[in-house]
ROMAR-79288 format. One record per residue: residue in one letter; x negated, y, z of N, C-alpha, C in turn. Coordinates in steps of 0.05 Angstrom, whole numbers, plus 5000, padded with zeros to 4 digits. Example, Ala and Ser with C-alpha at 12.3 -4.5 7.8 and 13.67 -1.06 7.14 Angstrom:
2
A473648865156475449105156473649345156 S474349555142472749795143474250015157 
//
This chain:
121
X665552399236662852489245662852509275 X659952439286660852369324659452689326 X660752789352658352939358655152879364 X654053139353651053209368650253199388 X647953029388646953039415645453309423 X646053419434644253679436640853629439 X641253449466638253419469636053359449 X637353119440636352939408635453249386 X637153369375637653599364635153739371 X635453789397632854049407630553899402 X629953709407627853609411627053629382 X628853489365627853499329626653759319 X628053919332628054289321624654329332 X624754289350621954239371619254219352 X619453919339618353659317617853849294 X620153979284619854099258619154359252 X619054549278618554849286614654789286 X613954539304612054529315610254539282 X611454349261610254279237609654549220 X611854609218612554869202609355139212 X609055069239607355269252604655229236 X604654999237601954849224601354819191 X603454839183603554859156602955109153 X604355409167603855569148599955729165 X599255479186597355699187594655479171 X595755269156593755159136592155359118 X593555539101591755719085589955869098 X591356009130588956249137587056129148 X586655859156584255659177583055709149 X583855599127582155519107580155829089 X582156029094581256319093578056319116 X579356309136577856339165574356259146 X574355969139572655819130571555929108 X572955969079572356039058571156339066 X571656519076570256799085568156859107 X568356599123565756539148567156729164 X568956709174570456849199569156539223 X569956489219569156269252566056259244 X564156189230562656229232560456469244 X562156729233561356909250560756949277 X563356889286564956879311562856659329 X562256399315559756189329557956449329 X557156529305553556689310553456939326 X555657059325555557309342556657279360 X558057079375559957139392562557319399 X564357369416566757479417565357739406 X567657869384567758169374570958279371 X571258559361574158549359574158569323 X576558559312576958549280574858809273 X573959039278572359169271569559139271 X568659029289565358809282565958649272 X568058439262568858209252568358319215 X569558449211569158619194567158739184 X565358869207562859019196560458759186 X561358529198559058309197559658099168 X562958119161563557949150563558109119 X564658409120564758449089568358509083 X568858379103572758339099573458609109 X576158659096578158919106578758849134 X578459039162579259029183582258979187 X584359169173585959129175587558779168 X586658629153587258359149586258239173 X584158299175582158089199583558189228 X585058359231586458399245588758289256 X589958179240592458039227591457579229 X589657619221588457379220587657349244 X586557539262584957419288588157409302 X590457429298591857489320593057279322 X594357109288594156909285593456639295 X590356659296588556509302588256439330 X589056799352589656729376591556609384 X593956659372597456539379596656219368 X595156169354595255889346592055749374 X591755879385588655789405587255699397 X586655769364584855779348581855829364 X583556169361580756339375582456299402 X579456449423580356569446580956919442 X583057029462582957299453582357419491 X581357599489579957779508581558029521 X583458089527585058289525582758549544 X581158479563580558709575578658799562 X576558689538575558749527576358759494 X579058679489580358709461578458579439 X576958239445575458249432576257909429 X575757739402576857539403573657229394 X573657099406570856979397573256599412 X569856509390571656239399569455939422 X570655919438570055779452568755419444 X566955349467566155059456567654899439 X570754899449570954599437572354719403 X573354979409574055089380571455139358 X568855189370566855199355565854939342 X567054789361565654519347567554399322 X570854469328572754389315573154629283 X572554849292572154989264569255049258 X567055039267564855249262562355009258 X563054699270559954599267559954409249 X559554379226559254189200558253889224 X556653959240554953759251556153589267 X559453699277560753609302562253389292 X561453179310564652979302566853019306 X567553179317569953349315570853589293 X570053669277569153869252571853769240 X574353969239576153769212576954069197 X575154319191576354409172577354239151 X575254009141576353879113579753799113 X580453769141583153599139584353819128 X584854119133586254289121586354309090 X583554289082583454189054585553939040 X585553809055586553569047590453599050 X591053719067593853839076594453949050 X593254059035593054199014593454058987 X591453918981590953708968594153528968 X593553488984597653278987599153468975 X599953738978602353918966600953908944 X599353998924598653988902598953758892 X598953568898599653278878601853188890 X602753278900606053218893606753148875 X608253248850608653158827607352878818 X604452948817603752648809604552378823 X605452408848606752218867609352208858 
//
């Protein structure tokens, strides 16, 4: 066996960390959608998980957990001097506008769709 290339190595770890990020935040985008969290967030603009909450119906404490998510992924934008998280043009168009050519909640759907038929493949 030769040695590792380190670089080669990091870089792969890099490739597969980066995937892994995206995989596990497939269900909560698709949450986000299925509960009208970005949608909100388009109609009201920036709020913190407790108007996110009072508007949506959802437990604060999850939507808490989800917006933070959402920020570490630049999903959302997050607000720190105002502790309040809302999402910007090009994320509104990419989660929030059915109308945008840019609009790919469906691809998360579909991310989905591929692990479930697995087997049949």
């Amino acid at each position: 066996m030769t040695a590792m290339n380190e670089d080669r190595l990091n870089a792969l770890l890099g490739r597969v960390l980066n995937d892994l990020g995206g995989a596990y935040s497939v269900p909560l985008v698709r949450m986000g959608e299925q509960l009208g969290l970005y949608a909100a967030l388009k109609a009201h603009g920036p709020m913190n998980s407790a108007a996110l909450a009072e508007r949506t119906g959802c437990a604060e404490r999850y939507l808490r957990e989800w917006l933070g998510n959402q920020a570490g992924c630049g999903y959302v934008d997050y607000d720190p001097a105002s502790d309040t998280f809302g999402l910007g043009d090009e994320q509104a168009a990419v989660f929030a506008d059915p109308d945008s050519p840019v609009y790919l909640l469906g691809a998360f759907d579909n991310a989905v769709s591929g692990i479930e038929n697995q087997p049949k493949v």
